[in-house]
C-alpha positions as CSV (number, residue, x, y, z in Angstrom):
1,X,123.8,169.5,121.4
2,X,125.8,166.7,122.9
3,X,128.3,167.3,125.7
4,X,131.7,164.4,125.0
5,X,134.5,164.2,127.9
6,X,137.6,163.4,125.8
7,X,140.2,161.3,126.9
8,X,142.6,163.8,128.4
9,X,139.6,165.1,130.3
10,X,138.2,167.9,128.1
11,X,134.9,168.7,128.0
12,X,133.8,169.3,124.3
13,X,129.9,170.9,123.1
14,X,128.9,169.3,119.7
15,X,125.9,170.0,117.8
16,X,124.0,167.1,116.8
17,X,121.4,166.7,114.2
18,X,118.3,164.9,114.6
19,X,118.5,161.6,113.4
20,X,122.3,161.3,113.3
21,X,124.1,158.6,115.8
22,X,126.4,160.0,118.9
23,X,129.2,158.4,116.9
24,X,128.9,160.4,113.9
25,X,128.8,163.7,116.2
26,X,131.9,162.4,117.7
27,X,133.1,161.2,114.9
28,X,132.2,164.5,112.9
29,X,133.4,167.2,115.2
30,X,137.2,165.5,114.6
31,X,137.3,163.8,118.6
32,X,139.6,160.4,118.7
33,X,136.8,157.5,118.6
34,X,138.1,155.3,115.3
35,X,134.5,153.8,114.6
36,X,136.1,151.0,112.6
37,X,133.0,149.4,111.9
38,X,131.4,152.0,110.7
39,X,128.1,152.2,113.3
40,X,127.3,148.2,112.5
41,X,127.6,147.3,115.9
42,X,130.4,144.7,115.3
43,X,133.2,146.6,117.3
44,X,134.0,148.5,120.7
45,X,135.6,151.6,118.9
46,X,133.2,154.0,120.0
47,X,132.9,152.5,123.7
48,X,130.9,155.6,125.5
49,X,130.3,156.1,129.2
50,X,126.7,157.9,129.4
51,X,126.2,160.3,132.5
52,X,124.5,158.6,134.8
53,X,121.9,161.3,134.4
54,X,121.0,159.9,131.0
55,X,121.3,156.4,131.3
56,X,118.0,155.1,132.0
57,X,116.3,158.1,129.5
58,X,118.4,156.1,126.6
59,X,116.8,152.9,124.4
60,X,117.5,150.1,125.8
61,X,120.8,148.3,124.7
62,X,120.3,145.0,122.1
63,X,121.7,141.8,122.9
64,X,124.4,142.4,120.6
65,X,126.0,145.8,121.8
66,X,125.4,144.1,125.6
67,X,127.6,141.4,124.5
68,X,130.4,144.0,122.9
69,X,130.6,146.4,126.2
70,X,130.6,143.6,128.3
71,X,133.7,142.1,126.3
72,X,135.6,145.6,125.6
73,X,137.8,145.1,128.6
74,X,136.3,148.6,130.3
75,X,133.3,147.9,130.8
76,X,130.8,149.9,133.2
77,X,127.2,149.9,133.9
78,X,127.3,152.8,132.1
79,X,128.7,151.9,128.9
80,X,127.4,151.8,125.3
81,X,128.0,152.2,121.8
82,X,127.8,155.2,120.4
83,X,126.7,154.3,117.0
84,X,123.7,152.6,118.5
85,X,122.7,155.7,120.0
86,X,120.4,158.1,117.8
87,X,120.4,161.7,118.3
88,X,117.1,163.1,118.9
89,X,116.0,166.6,120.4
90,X,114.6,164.7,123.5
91,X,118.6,164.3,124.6
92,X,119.7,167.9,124.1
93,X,122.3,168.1,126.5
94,X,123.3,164.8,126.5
95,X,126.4,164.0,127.8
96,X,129.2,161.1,127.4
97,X,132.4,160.4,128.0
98,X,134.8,158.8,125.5
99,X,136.1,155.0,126.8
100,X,139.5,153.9,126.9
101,X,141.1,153.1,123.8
102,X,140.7,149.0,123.2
């Protein structure tokens, strides 16, 4: 289970299968993040904040998706990709919040 802070401010519980990315749970459960890319890591459309409780418990970020946050216009020290994000049981609990539309 993933916990995703919409836009508006709502807090929404998803279930998450092992394996899948945060993006696809998002993505899945209906919540506004376009993923235009598709999880390929070549856009900012599903720009996460991750709880600072869970920041340092994620893998590290690549080059690439550094390079994307950093140039989304909101970044954070907190920010990510959510398609770069695998789900695994380890991060039940887990919880984001969805970034400002680009």
């Amino acid at each position: 289970m993933i916990v995703v802070i919409d836009r508006e401010g709502v807090e929404h519980h998803l279930e998450a299968s092992e394996g899948s990315s945060v993006m696809e749970v998002i993505r899945d459960a209906g919540l506004p993040v376009e993923a235009i890319c598709g999880g390929q890591c070549v856009c900012t459309t599903c720009h996460v904040y991750v709880d600072d409780k869970w920041k340092d418990k994620l893998a590290p970020m690549q080059d690439m998706e550094q390079v994307l946050v950093e140039d989304s216009g909101s970044y954070q020290d907190n920010s990510r990709l959510s398609c770069q994000i695998d789900y695994h049981e380890s991060m039940n609990g887990l919880k984001v919040t969805l970034a400002p539309e680009y």
